[in-house]
C-alpha positions as CSV (number, residue, x, y, z in Angstrom):
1,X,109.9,68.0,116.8
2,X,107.0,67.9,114.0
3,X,103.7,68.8,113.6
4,X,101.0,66.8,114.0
5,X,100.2,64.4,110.7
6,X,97.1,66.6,109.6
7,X,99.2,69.6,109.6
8,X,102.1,68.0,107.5
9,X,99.4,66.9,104.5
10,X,98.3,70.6,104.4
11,X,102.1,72.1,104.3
12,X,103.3,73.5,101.1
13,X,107.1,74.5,100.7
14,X,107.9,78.1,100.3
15,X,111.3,77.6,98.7
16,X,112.0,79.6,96.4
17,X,110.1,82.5,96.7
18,X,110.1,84.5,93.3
19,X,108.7,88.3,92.5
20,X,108.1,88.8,89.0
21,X,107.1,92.3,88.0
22,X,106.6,93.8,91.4
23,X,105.2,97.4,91.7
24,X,104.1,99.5,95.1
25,X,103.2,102.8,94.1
26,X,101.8,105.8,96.6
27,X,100.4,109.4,96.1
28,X,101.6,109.3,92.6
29,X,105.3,107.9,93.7
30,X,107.0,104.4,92.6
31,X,108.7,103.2,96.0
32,X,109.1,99.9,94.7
33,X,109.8,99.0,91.0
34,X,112.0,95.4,91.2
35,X,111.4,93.1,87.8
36,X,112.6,90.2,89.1
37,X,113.7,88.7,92.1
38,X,114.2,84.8,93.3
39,X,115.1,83.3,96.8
40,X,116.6,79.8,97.3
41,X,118.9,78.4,100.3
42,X,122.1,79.6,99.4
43,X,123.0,81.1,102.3
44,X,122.3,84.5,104.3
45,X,121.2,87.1,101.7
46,X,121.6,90.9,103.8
47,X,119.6,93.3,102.1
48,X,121.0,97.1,102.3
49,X,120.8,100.5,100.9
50,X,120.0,103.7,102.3
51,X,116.4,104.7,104.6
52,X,113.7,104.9,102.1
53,X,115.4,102.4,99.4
54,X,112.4,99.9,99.8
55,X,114.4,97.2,102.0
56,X,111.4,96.5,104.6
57,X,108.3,97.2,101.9
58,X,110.3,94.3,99.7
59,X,110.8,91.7,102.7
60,X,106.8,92.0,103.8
61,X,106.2,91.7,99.5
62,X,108.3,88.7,99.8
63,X,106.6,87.5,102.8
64,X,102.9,87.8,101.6
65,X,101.7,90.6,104.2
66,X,101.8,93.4,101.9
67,X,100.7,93.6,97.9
68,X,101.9,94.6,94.9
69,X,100.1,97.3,92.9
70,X,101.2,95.2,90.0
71,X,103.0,91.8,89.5
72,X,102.8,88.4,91.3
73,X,105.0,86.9,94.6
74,X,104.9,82.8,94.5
75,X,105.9,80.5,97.0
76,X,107.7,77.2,95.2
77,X,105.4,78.4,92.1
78,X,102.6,78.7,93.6
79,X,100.9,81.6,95.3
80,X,101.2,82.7,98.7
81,X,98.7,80.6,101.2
82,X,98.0,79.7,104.9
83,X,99.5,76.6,104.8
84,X,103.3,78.4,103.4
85,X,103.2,80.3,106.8
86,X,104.5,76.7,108.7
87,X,107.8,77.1,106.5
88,X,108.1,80.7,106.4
89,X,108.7,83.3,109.3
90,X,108.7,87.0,109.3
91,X,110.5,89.3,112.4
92,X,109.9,93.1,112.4
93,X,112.0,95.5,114.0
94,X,109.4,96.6,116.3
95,X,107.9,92.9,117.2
96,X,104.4,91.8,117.9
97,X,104.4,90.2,120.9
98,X,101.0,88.5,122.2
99,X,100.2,90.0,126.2
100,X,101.4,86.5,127.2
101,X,104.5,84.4,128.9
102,X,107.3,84.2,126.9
103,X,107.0,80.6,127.2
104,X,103.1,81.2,126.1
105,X,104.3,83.2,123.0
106,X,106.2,80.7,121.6
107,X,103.8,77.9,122.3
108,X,101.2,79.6,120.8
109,X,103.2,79.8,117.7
110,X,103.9,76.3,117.3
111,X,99.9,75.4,118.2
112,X,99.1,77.6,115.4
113,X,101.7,75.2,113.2
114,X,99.9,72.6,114.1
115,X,102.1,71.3,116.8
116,X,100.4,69.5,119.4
117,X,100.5,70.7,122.3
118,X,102.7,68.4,124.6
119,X,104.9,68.8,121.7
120,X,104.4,72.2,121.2
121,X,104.9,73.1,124.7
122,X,108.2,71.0,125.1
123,X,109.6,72.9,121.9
124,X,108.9,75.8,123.2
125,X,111.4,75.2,126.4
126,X,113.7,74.0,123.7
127,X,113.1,77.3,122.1
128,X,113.7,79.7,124.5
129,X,116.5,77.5,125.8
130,X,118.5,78.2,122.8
131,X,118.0,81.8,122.8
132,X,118.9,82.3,126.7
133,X,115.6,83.0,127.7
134,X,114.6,80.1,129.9
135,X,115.3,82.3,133.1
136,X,112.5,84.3,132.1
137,X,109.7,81.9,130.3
138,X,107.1,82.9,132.9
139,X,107.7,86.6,132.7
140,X,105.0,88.5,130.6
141,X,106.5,89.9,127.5
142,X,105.4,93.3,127.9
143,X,108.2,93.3,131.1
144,X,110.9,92.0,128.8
145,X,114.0,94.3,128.1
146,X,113.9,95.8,124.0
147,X,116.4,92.9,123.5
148,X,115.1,90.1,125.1
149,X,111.7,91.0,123.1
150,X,113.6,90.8,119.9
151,X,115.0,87.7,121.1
152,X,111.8,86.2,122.3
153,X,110.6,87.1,118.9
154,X,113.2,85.1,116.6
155,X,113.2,82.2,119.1
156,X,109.3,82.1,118.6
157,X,110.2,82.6,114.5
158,X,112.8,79.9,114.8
159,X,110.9,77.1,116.4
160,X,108.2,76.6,114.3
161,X,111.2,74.9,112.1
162,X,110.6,77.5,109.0
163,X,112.4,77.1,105.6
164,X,112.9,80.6,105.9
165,X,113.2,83.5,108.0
166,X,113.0,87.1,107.1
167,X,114.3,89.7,109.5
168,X,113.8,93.3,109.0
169,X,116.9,95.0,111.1
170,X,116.4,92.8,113.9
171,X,118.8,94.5,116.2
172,X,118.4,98.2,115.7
173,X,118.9,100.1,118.5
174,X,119.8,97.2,120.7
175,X,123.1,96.9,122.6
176,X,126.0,95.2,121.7
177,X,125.1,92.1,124.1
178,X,122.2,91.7,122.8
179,X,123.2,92.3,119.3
180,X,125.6,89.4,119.8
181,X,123.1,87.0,121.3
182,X,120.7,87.5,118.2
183,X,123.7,87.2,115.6
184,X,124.4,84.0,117.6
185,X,121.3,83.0,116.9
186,X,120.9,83.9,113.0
187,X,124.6,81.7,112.6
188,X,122.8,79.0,114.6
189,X,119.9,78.5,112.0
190,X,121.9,78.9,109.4
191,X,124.0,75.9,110.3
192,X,120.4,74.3,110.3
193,X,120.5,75.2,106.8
194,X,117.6,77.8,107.5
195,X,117.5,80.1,104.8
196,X,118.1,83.7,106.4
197,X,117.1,87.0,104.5
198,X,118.5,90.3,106.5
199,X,117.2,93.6,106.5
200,X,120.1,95.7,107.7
201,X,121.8,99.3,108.1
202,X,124.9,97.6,109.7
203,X,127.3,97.3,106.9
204,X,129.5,95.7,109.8
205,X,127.1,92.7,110.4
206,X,126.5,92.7,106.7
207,X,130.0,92.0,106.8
208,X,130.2,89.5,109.2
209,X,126.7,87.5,108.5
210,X,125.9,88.0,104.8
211,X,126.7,85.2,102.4
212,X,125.2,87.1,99.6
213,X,124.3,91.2,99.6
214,X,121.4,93.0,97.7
215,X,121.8,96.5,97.2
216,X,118.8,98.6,96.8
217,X,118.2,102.7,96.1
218,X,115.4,104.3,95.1
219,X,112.9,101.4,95.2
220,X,115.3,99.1,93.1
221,X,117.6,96.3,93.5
222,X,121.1,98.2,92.2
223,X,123.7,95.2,93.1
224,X,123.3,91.8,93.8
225,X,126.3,89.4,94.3
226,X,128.5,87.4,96.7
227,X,129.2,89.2,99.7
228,X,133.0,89.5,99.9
229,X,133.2,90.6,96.1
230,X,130.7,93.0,97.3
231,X,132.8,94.8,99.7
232,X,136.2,94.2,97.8
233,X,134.5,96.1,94.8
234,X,130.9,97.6,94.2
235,X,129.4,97.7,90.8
236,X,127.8,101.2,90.8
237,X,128.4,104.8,92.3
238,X,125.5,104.6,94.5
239,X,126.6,101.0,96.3
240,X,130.1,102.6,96.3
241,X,128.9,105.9,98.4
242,X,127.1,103.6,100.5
243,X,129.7,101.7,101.4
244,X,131.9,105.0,102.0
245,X,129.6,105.9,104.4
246,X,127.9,108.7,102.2
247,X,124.7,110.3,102.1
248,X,122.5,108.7,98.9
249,X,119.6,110.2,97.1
C-alpha cells in the first residue's frame, strides 16, 4: 500500500521533529516557553500536566499548524512543508470530519497522499477494517456515535502510513468501550513502529500506553523520562502533586 511514484519523489521524512527556542505568548502572557525539545521513534511519548500547561498548543507547534512567536520547529532538519504532511498525522480531540462516508473520509485522505485511487480506495476498506468500522463505511460521519468519529478519525490518520501520529486526548469523554478500541488501535501502530505522541489527562492510560512521559506546567516541559521511573518516582513537587491527584498552579 504506497503512493503513487510522483508522490514518493516529493516525500520528505519528518523524523525527528526538533523545537529549538519555542515561544507562544498572548495578551502579555507566556503560555509556552520550551528551549528545547526533539522527537525520534523511541516509543509512545504521553504528554501530561494539568489544563492550561500548554500540552495541546505544543503538539499543533510540533505539528506545523500553529507558530511560534519566537524560535524554529524542523522536520528531519528541515522546516515544516506540504510534502512532511504524507509522514506525519495530527488527531484533535474534537475531530474534523469531512460531510462524507466514512469510507469517503478516509479515501480522501489517502488521495490527498497521493494514493491512487484504486489503491487509495482499497486501503481505505483496509482501514476501517482494522478499526471495526467496516459495518458502517457508507454511513455519513456526521451520524456516527462521539466514539466511532474519533475512531474514524485515527483510522483515517493511520492509513496514510505516517511516521508519526500525534493525538491530542483522543478519548476524552468517550466510554470505556470505545476507549479500549482506540488504545487497541494506538498499541497496533506502535507495533508498526509508528511513532505515537499522546496528549492525555488519563494518568491511567499514561500508565498503560506511555513508553516515555513529558511532564509539562505552566507552559514548560518540567520532567521528561522513561515512563515507569516516572511513576515509581517524580523529579519535582509539581509532577509529584500531579500524580497525587492534586490541584496544580
Amino acid at each position: 500500500m504506497r503512493p503513487s511514484a510522483d508522490a514518493r519523489e516529493t516525500d520528505q521524512h519528518v523524523l525527528p521533529i526538533a523545537g529549538q527556542g519555542l515561544i507562544i505568548r498572548r495578551a502579555g502572557r507566556t503560555l509556552l516557553s520550551v528551549p528545547d525539545i526533539s522527537l525520534d521513534n523511541q516509543g509512545l511519548i504521553a504528554v501530561v500536566g494539568p489544563n492550561g500547561a500548554g500540552k495541546s498548543l505544543l503538539l499543533k507547534l510540533l505539528a506545523g499548524v500553529i507558530s511560534a512567536d519566537r524560535g524554529s520547529v524542523t522536520w528531519s532538519g528541515r522546516g515544516p512543508s506540504r510534502s512532511g504532511y504524507r509522514r506525519l498525522s495530527l488527531v484533535l480531540q474534537a475531530p474534523v470530519l469531512l460531510r462524507r462516508s466514512a469510507l469517503a473520509n478516509v479515501t480522501y485522505a489517502l488521495k490527498a497522499a497521493g494514493f491512487d485511487n484504486a489503491t487509495a480506495r482499497k486501503a481505505a476498506s483496509d482501514a476501517l477494517d482494522n478499526a471495526g468500522l467496516s459495518g458502517i463505511a457508507e454511513t455519513p460521519a456526521r451520524l456516527l456515535s462521539g466514539g466511532e468519529k474519533q475512531r474514524l478519525a485515527l483510522a483515517r490518520a493511520l492509513a496514510i502510513e505516517p511516521e508519526i501520529v500525534l493525538l491530542d486526548e483522543p478519548v476524552a469523554n468517550l466510554d470505556p468501550a470505545s476507549t479500549l478500541a482506540i488504545e487497541k488501535m494506538i498499541i497496533a501502530a506502535r507495533e508498526r513502529r509508528v511513532a505515537v505522541v499522546l496528549v492525555t489527562h488519563d494518568l491511567a492510560q499514561a500508565r498503560r500506553l506511555a513508553d516515555e512521559i513529558i511532564f509539562m506546567n505552566r507552559g514548560q516541559i518540567v520532567e521528561r523520562g522513561n515512563a515507569a521511573a516516572f511513576f515509581e518516582k517524580q523529579q519535582s513537587e509539581a509532577a509529584a502533586a500531579f500524580v497525587r491527584g492534586e490541584i496544580v498552579t
